[in-house]
C-alpha positions in Angstrom: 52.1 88.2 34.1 49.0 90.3 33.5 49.6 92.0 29.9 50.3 88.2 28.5 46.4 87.6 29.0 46.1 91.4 28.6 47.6 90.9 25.2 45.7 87.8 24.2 42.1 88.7 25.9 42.3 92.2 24.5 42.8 93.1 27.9 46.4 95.2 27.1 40.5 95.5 30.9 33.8 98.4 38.2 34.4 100.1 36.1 36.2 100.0 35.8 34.3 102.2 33.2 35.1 105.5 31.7 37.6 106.6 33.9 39.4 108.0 30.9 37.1 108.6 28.9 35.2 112.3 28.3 32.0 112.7 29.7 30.4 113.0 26.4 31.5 109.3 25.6 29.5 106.5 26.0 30.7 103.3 28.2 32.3 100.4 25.6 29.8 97.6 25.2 32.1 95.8 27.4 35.1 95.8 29.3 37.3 92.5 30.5 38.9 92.9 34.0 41.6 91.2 35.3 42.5 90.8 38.7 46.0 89.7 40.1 46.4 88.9 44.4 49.5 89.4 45.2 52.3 88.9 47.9 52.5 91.9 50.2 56.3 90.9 50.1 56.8 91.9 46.6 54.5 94.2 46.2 57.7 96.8 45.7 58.6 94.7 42.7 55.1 94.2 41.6 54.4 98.0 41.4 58.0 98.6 39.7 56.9 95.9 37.0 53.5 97.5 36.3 55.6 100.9 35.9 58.0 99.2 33.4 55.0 98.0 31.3 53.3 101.7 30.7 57.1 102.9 29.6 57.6 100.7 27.6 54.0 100.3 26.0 54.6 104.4 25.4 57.9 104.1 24.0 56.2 101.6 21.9 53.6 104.0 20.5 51.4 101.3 21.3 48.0 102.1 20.4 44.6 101.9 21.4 44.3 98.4 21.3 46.3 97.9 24.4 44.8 100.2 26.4 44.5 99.1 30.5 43.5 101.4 33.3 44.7 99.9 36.5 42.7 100.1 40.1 44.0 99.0 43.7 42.4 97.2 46.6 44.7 96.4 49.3 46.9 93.8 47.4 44.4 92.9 45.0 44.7 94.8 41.2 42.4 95.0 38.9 43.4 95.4 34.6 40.5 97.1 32.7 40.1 97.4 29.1 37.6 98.1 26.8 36.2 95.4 24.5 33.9 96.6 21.6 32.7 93.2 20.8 33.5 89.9 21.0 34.6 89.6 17.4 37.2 91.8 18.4 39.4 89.1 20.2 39.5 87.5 16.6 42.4 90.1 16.1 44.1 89.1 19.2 46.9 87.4 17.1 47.7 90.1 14.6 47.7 92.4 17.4 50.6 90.5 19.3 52.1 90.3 16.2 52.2 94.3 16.0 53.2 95.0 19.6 56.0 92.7 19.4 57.3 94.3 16.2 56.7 97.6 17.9 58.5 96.5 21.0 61.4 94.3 19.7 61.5 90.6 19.9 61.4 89.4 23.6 60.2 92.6 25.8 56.6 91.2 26.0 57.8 88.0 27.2 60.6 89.9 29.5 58.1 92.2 31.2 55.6 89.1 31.3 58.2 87.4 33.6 59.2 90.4 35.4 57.2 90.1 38.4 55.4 86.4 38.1 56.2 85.3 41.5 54.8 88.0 43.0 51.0 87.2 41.8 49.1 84.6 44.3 45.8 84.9 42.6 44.5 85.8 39.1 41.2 85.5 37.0 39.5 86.9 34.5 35.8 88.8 33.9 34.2 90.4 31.2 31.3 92.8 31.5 28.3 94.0 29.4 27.4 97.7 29.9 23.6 98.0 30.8 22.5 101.8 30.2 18.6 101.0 31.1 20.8 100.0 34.8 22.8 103.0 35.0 22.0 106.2 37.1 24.1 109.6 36.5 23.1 112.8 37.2 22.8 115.7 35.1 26.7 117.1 33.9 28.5 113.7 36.0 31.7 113.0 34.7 34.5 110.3 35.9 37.2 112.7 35.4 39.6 113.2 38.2 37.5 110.8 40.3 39.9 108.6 42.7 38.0 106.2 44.0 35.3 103.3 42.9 33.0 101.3 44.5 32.0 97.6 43.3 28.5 96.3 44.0 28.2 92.3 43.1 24.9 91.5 42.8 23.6 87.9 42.6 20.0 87.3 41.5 17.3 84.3 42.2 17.1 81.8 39.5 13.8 83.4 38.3 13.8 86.7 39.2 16.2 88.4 36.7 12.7 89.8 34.8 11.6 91.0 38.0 15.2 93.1 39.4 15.5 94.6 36.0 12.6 95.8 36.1 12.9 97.4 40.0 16.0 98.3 39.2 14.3 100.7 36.4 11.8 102.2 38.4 14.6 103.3 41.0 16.5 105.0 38.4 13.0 106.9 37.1 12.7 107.7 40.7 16.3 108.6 41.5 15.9 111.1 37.8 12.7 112.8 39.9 14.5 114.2 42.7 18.1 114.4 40.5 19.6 112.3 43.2 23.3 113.3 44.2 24.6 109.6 43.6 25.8 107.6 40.5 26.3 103.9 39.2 27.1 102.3 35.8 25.0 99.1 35.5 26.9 95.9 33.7 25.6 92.4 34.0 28.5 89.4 33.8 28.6 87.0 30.8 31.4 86.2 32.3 32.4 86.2 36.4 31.2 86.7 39.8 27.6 87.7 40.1 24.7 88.4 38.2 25.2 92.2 37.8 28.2 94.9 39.0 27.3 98.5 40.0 29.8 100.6 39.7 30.2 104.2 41.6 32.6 106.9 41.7 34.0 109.2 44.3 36.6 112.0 44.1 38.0 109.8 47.4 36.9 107.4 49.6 35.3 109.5 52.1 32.9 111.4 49.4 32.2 108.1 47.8 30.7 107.3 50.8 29.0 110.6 52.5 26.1 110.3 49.7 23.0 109.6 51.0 21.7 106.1 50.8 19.5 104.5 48.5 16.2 103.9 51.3 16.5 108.1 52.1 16.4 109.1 48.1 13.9 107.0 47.1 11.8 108.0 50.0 12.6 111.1 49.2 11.2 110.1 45.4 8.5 107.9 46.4 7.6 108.2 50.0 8.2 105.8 52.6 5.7 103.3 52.0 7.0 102.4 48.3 9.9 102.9 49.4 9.6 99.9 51.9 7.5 97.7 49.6 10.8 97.9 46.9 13.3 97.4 49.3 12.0 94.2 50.1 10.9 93.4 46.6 14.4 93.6 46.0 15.1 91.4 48.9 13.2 88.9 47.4 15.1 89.0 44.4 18.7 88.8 45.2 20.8 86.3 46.9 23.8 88.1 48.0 25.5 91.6 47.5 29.4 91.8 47.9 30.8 95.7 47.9 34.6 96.6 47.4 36.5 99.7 47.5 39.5 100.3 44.6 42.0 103.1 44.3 42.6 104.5 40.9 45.9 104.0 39.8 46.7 106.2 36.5 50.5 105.4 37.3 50.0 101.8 35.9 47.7 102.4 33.7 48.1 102.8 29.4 46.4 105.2 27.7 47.8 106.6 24.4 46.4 108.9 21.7 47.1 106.4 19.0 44.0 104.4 17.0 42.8 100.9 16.6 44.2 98.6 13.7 42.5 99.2 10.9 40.2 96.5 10.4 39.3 96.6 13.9 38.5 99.8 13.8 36.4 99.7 10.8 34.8 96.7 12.7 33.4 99.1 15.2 32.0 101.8 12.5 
């Protein structure tokens, strides 16, 4: 199941971002995301597997390395976990190595196969944080938020100079009027679209009682600019995909332990 590639993507994984982090912390560099469709049939034995990994990851003492936090869209699930570079899946075997010692020979493979038939659908992504993309107000913090959007941008072979660049002079105009809304920029090396936005909501209905982007920046701008960047960005993009997700701290794995070593002095 999941924590196999988990384990050996570093993924032990919108957005989905700092969830879990403290609002002083910075976003990693990137995150991998894994997503599992499953059979509504067995989604009773799906969830009861998830639960059965975070015991036994915290009987484990498992540390940081395997962290996931999981999220929920109707029966599709999505793995995140940090990833402070790419040389950091150059570890991935020693790390196994550890967790199995940890966990006694067999569980991994054991909770791998616990719920197997249940997943339909699976694939991968991994995400690079873009801060000159990301919007948050004054004091925003993730904390005890409980529900994420996910905005898949696709750009115009061509025009990726051009939407950075728009996307930036929103943001400075969005900072003017300190606008009530929020998003964490990423572009995709790796997955759907050319860039993922992702916002937060306490629930579902605040996520979506902000205002909308065309009233804030004509608040910013006026409506005239306002117009002439809505369809600049038009004329950049291709196709935008949004999706709701749940967050599900119940399956997700986050312990006070450290990194290995020489990962961790990797990242100092």
């Amino acid at each position: 199941m999941k924590k196999k590639s988990l384990v050996t993507m570093t993924l032990g994984a919108a957005f989905l971002m700092a969830a879990f982090l403290p609002a002083q912390m910075e976003p990693a560099p990137y995150i991998t995301i894994h997503y599992d469709r499953i059979d509504p049939a067995q989604s009773a034995a799906f969830e009861q597997n998830n639960k059965d990994w975070v015991e036994a990851f915290s009987a484990a003492k498992a540390g940081a390395d395997f962290h996931w936090r999981g999220y929920q869209s109707g029966f599709t699930y999505a793995w995140v976990s940090d990833l402070p570079s790419y040389a950091f899946l150059d570890g991935n075997d020693a790390r196994e190595k550890m967790l199995n010692e940890k966990m006694g020979e067999g569980k991994l493979e054991a909770l791998e196969g616990g719920a197997r038939g249940a997943i339909i659908e699976h694939h991968n992504e991994i995400w690079k944080h873009e801060p000159d993309l990301t919007y948050q107000p004054e004091g925003f913090s993730p904390e005890g938020m409980g529900a994420v959007e996910v905005t898949t941008v696709d750009i115009k072979p061509s025009m990726n100079k051009e939407y950075r660049e728009l996307v930036k002079e929103a943001i400075a105009a969005l900072k003017k009027i300190e606008a009530p809304i929020n998003f964490l920029g990423n572009s995709t090396p790796y997955g759907e679209g050319s860039y993922t936005y992702v916002s937060w909501g306490k629930d579902r209905a605040s996520l979506h009682s902000a205002p909308g982007m065309g009233k804030l920046l004509a608040e910013a701008v006026g409506e005239e600019k306002a117009q002439e960047m809505f369809a600049h960005y038009m004329n950049c993009v291709s196709n935008v995909a949004e999706r709701d997700w749940r967050v599900r701290d119940d399956i997700s794995y986050i312990s006070d332990g450290e990194m290995m070593g020489e990962d961790k002095e990797s990242m100092e």
